[in-house]
C-alpha positions as CSV (number, residue, x, y, z in Angstrom):
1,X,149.5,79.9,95.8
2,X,150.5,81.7,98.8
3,X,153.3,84.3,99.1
4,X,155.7,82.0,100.7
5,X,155.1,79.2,98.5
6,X,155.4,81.4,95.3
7,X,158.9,82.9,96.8
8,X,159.9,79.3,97.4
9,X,159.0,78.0,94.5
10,X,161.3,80.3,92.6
11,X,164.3,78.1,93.6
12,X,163.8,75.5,91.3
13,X,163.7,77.9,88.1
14,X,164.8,77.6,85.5
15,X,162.5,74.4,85.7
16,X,159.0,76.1,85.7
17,X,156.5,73.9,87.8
18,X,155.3,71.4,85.1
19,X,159.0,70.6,84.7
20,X,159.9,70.1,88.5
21,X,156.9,68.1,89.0
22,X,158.1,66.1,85.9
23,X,161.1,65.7,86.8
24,X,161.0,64.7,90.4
25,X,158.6,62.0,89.5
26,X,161.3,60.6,87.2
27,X,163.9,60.7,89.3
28,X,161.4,59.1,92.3
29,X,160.0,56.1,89.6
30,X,163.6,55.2,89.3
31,X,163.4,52.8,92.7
32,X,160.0,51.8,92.1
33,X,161.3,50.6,88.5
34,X,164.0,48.6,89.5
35,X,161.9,47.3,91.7
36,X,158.9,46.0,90.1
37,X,159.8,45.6,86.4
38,X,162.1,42.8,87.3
39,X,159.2,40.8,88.5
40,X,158.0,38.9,85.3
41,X,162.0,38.6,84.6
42,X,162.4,36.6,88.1
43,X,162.0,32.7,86.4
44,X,164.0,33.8,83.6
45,X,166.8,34.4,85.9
46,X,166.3,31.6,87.9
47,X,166.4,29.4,84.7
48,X,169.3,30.8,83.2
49,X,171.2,30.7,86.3
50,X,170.5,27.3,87.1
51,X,168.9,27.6,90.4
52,X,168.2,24.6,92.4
53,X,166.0,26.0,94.7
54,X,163.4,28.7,93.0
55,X,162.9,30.5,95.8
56,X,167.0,32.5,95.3
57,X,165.4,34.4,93.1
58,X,163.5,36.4,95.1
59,X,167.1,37.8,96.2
60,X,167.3,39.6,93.2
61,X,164.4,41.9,94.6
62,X,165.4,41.3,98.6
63,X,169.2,42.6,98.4
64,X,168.2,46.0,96.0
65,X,165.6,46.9,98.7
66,X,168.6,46.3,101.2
67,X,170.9,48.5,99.5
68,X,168.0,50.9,99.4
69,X,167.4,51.1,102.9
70,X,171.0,51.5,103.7
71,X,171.3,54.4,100.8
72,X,168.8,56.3,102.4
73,X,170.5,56.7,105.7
74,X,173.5,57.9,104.2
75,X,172.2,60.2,101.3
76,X,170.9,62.8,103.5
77,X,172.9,63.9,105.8
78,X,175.3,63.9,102.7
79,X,172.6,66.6,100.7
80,X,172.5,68.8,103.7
81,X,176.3,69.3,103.3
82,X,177.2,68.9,100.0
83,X,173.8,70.2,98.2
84,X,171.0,68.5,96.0
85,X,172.8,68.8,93.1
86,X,176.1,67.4,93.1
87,X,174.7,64.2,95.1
88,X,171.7,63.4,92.4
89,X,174.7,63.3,90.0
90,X,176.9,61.3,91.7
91,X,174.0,58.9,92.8
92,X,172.5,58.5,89.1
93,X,176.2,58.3,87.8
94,X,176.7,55.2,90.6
95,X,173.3,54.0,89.3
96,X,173.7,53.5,85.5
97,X,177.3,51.7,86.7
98,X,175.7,49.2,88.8
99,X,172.8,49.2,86.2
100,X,175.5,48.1,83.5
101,X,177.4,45.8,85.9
102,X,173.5,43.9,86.0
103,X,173.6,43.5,82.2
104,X,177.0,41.7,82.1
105,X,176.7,39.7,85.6
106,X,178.3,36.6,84.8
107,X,177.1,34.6,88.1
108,X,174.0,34.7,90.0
109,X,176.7,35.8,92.9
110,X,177.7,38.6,90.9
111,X,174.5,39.9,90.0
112,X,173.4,40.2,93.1
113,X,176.6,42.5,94.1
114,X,175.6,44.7,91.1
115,X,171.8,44.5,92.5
116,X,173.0,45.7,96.1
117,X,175.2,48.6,94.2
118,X,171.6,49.7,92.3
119,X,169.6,49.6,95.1
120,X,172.2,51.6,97.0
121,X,172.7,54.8,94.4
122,X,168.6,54.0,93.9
123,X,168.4,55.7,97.2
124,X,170.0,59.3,96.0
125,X,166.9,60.1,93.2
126,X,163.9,59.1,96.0
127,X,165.8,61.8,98.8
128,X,166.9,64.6,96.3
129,X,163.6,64.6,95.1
130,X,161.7,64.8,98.2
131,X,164.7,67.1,99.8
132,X,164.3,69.7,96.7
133,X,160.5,69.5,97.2
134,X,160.6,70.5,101.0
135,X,163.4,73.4,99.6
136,X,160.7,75.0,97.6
137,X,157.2,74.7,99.2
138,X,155.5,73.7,102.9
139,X,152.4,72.7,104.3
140,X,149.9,72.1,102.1
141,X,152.1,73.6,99.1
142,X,154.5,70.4,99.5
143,X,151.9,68.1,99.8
144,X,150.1,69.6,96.3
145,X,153.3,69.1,94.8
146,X,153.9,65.4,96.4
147,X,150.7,64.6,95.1
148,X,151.3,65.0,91.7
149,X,155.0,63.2,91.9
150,X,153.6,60.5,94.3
151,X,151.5,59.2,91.2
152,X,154.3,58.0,89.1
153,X,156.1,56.8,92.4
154,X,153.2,54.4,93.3
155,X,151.8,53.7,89.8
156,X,155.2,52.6,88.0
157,X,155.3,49.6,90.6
158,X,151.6,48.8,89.6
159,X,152.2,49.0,85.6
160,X,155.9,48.0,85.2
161,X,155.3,44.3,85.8
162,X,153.0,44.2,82.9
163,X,155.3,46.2,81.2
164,X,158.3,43.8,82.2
165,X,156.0,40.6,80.5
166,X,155.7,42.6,77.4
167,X,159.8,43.4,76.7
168,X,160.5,39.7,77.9
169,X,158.2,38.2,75.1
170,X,160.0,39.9,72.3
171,X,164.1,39.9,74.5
172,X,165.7,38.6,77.7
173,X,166.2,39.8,81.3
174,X,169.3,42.0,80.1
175,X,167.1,44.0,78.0
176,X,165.0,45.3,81.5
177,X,168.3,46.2,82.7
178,X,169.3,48.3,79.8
179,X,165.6,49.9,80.2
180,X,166.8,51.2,83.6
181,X,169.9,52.1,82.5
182,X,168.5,54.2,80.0
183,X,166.2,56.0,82.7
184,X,168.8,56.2,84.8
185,X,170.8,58.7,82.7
186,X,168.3,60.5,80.9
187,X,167.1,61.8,84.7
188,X,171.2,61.9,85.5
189,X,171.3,64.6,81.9
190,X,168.2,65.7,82.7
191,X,169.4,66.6,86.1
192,X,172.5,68.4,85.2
193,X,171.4,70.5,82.4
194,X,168.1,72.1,84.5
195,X,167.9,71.4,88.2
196,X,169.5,74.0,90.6
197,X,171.0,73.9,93.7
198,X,168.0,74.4,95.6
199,X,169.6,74.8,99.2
200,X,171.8,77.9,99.8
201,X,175.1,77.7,100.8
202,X,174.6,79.1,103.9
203,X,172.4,76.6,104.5
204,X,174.8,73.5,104.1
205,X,175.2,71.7,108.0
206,X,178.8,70.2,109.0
207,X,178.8,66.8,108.7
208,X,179.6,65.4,112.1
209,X,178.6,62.6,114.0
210,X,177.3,65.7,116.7
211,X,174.9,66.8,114.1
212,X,173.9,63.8,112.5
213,X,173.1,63.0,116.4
214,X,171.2,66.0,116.9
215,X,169.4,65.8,113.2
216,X,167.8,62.3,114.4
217,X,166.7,63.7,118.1
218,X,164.9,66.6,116.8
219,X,163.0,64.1,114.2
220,X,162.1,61.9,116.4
221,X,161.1,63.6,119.2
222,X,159.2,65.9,117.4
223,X,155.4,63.9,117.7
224,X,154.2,65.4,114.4
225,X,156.9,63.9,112.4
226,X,157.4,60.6,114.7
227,X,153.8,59.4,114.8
228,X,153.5,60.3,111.4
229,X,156.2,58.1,109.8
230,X,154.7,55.6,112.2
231,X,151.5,55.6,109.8
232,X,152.6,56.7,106.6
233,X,155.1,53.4,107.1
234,X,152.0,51.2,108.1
235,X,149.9,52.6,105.1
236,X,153.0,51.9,102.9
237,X,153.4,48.4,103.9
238,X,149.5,47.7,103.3
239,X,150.1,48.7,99.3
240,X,153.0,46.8,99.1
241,X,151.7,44.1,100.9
242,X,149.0,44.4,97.8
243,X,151.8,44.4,95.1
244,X,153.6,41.3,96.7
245,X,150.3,39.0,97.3
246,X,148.3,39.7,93.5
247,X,150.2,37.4,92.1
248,X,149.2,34.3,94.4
249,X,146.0,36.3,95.5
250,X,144.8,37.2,91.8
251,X,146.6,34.7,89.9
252,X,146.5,31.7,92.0
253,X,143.1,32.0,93.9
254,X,140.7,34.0,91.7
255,X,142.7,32.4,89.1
256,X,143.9,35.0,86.6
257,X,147.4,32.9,86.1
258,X,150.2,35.5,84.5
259,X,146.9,37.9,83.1
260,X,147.3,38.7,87.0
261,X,149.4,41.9,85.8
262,X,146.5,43.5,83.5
263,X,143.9,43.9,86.5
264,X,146.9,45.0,88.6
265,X,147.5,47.6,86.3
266,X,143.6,48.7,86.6
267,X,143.8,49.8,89.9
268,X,146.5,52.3,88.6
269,X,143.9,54.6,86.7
270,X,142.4,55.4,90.3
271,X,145.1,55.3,92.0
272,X,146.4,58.1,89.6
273,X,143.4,60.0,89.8
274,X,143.0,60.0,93.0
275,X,146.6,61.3,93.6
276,X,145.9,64.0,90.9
277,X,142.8,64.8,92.9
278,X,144.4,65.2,96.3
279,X,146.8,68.0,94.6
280,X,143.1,69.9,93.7
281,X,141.8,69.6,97.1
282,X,144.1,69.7,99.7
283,X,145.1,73.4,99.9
284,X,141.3,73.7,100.5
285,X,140.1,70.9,103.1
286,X,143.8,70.6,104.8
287,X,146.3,67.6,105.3
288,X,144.8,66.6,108.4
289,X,140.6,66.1,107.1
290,X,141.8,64.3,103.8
291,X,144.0,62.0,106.2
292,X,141.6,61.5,108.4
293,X,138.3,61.2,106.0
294,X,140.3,58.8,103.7
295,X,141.4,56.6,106.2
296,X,138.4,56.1,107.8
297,X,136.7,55.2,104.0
298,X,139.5,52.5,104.0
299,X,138.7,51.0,107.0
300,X,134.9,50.8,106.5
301,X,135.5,49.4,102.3
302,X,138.4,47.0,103.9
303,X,135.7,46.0,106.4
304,X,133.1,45.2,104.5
305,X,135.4,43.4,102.8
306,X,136.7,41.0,105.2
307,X,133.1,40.6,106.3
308,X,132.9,38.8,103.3
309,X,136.2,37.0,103.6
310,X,134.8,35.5,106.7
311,X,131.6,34.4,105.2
312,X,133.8,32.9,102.2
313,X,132.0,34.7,99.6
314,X,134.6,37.5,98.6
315,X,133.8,37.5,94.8
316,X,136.8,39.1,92.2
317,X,135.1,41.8,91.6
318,X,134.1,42.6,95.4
319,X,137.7,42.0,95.7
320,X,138.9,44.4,93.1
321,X,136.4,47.2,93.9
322,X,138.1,47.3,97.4
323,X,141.2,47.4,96.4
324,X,140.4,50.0,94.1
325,X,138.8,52.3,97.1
326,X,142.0,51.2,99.3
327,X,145.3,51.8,97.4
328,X,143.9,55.1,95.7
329,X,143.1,56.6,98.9
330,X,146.0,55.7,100.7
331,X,148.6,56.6,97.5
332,X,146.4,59.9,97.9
333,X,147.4,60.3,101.9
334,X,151.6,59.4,100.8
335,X,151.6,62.7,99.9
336,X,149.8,64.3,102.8
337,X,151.8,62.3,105.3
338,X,154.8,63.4,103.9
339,X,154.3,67.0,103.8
340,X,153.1,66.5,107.5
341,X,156.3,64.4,108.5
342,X,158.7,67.4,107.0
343,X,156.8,70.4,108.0
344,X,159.0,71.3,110.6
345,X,162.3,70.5,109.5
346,X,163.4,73.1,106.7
347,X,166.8,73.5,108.1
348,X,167.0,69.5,108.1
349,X,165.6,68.4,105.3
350,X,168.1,66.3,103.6
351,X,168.2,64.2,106.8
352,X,164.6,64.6,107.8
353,X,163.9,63.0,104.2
354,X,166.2,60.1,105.1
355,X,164.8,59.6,108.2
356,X,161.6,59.7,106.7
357,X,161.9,57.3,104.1
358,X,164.5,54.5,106.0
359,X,161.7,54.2,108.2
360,X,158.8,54.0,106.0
361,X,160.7,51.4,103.9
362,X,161.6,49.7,107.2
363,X,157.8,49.5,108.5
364,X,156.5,48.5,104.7
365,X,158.9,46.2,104.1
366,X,158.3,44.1,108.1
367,X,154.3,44.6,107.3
368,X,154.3,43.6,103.5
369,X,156.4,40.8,104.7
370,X,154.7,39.3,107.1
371,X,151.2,39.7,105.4
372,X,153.0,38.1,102.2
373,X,154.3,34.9,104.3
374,X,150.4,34.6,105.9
375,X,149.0,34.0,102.2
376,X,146.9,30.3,102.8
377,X,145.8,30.1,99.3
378,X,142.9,32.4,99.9
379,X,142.9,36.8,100.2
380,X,142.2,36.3,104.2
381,X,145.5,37.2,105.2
382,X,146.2,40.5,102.6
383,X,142.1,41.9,103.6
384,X,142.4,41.3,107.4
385,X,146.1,42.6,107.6
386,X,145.0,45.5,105.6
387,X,142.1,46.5,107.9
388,X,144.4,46.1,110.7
389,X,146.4,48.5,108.9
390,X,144.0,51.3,108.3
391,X,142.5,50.9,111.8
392,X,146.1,51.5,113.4
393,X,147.1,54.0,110.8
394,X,143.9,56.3,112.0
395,X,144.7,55.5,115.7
396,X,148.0,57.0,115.5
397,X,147.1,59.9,112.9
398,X,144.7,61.1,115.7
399,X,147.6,60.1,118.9
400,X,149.5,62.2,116.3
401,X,147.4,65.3,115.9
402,X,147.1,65.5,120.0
403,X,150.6,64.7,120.7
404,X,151.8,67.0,118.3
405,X,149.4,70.1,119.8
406,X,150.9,69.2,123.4
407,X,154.2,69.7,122.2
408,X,153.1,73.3,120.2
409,X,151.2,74.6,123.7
410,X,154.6,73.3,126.2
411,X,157.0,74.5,123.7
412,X,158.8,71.1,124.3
């Protein structure tokens, strides 16, 4: 660890480094979570709510990620005034309310209020924790560090469903909600008892619609950080786009039915190793060759793959193997385009991480989306849109790399 990183590091005492690492991963898989696990407990709700048409229910998911967008905007610019801590405590606090207000929704109406309340205060844990991360390391330092939190973030999506199917066979849909409650406040105690403020005082920016201004035109027009949301949003979009399809891709086509969630929970032992593995290698090779390198491995295995699609002989296993090779590596570039994105905004990282992440949802969400909406029975649309997404990804990693060099040597 390098000087600076070990002088940074000592901000987050008296949480030694397991324990940050720990802990921000909580706080992150809080989203994810309330995301995912409510899945299997989607035609519950539908039944007990007596929905006409099945297809509501797919609000229940739809408005949280709404609310979560709009949280992220607003928690920020918010961090970089008031501090990290108080604002993780007032979003978990808001959390476990609306988490509560879920369990006792007595309309279909109402529950969806509660949902766009959870999503909202979702948004606090997922910028705290990358804000306090980019307060106490940099460069490759952050990206170790994202590594190691990024494989809860993007393997509690992949297991939670299967966990979800398991609580529902032995309770009801309430009882996922009380799960999150539960989480919720043991990372809002957690939180309070341990984590420092990890941004001085004399740190804090005025909150003003000047600054705010100013915050957005330095993130955007800085090419290293704009280009590289650009990707990391297209690379996020092709997993989610894999978590929405499975179940009519694996379940439907290949024919799994609702075991669907046990070989989607397979490709979360990889995915976890190869985030685990990026935090071993990167201070070593660089952000910029494991970006690079692993995104040019997804586009060939994704290739190959819809080589096959075309040809109509994609087998399940040909099909898992490439997903295996695809969402490890790109969960293992999250954290490398995320330490790339926030480099240079230290005095702005509250509102850089907001930035960072409304627009990463934003892309994911239109990509996932629209690949989810192409599904034709078959895994044509979720191969072919994920090799257009690796292929543009690359593209605009190296646009990125140049850009960003232009802008060093002009001093723009």
């Amino acid at each position: 660890m390098s000087a600076v990183a070990q002088e940074a590091s000592s901000r987050h005492q008296p949480m030694g480094l397991t324990e940050f690492v720990v802990f921000s991963s909580a706080a992150m898989a809080i989203n994810s979570l309330a995301i995912s696990i409510m899945l299997a407990a989607l035609p519950q709700i539908a039944q007990v709510f007596a929905m006409s048409d099945p297809n509501r229910q797919q609000m229940v998911l739809t408005i949280f990620m709404v609310g979560f967008s709009a949280g992220q905007l607003l928690i920020g610019p918010l961090a970089d005034r008031y501090g990290r801590r108080a604002m993780l405590s007032i979003g978990l606090a808001g959390y476990a309310v609306a988490t509560l207000a879920c369990i006792v929704a007595p309309s279909f109406e109402l529950l969806l209020v509660a949902r766009l309340a959870q999503g909202l205060c979702s948004a606090t844990p997922r910028i705290i924790s990358v804000s306090t991360v980019r307060d106490c390391y940099i460069g490759p330092q952050m990206a170790r560090i994202m590594s190691l939190v990024m494989m809860v973030l993007f393997i509690a999506p992949v297991v939670a469903p299967t966990i979800g199917q398991i609580i529902l066979s032995a309770s009801n849909w309430q009882v996922l909600f009380a799960v999150l409650f539960v989480h919720g406040l043991v990372v809002l105690i957690w939180g309070w008892a341990r984590l420092p403020e990890t941004q001085p005082a004399e740190q804090r920016r005025p909150l003003s619609a000047n600054q705010l201004v100013d915050s957005c035109r330095t993130f955007f027009t800085n090419p290293q950080s704009a280009i590289t949301t650009l990707a990391a949003g297209i690379c996020q979009g092709c997993l989610l786009a894999f978590l929405v399809s499975s179940p009519q891709v694996i379940g439907e086509h290949y024919g799994l039915g609702h075991h669907f969630t046990y070989a989607f929970s397979a490709i979360a032992v990889t995915m976890g190793l190869a985030a685990f593995y990026n935090s071993r290698i990167v201070a070593r090779f660089g952000l910029m060759m494991i970006a690079r390198a692993s995104l040019a491995a997804c586009a060939v295995a994704v290739l190959l793959a819809g080589g096959l699609v075309l040809w109509g002989t994609l087998s399940f296993a040909a099909f898992m193997a490439t997903f295996f090779v695809l969402n490890s590596l790109l969960l293992m570039n999250s954290a490398n385009f995320t330490a790339i994105a926030m480099a240079p905004h230290g005095a702005i990282a509250g509102t850089a991480s907001s930035l960072y992440g409304a627009s990463t949802t934003f892309i994911s969400a239109v990509i996932a989306g629209s690949i989810g909406h192409a599904y034709d029975g078959g895994p044509a649309p979720l191969v072919l849109g994920s090799l257009a997404c690796c292929v543009a990804a690359l593209l605009l990693l190296e646009l990125g790399a140049r850009a960003a060099k232009a802008h060093a040597q002009t001093g723009a």
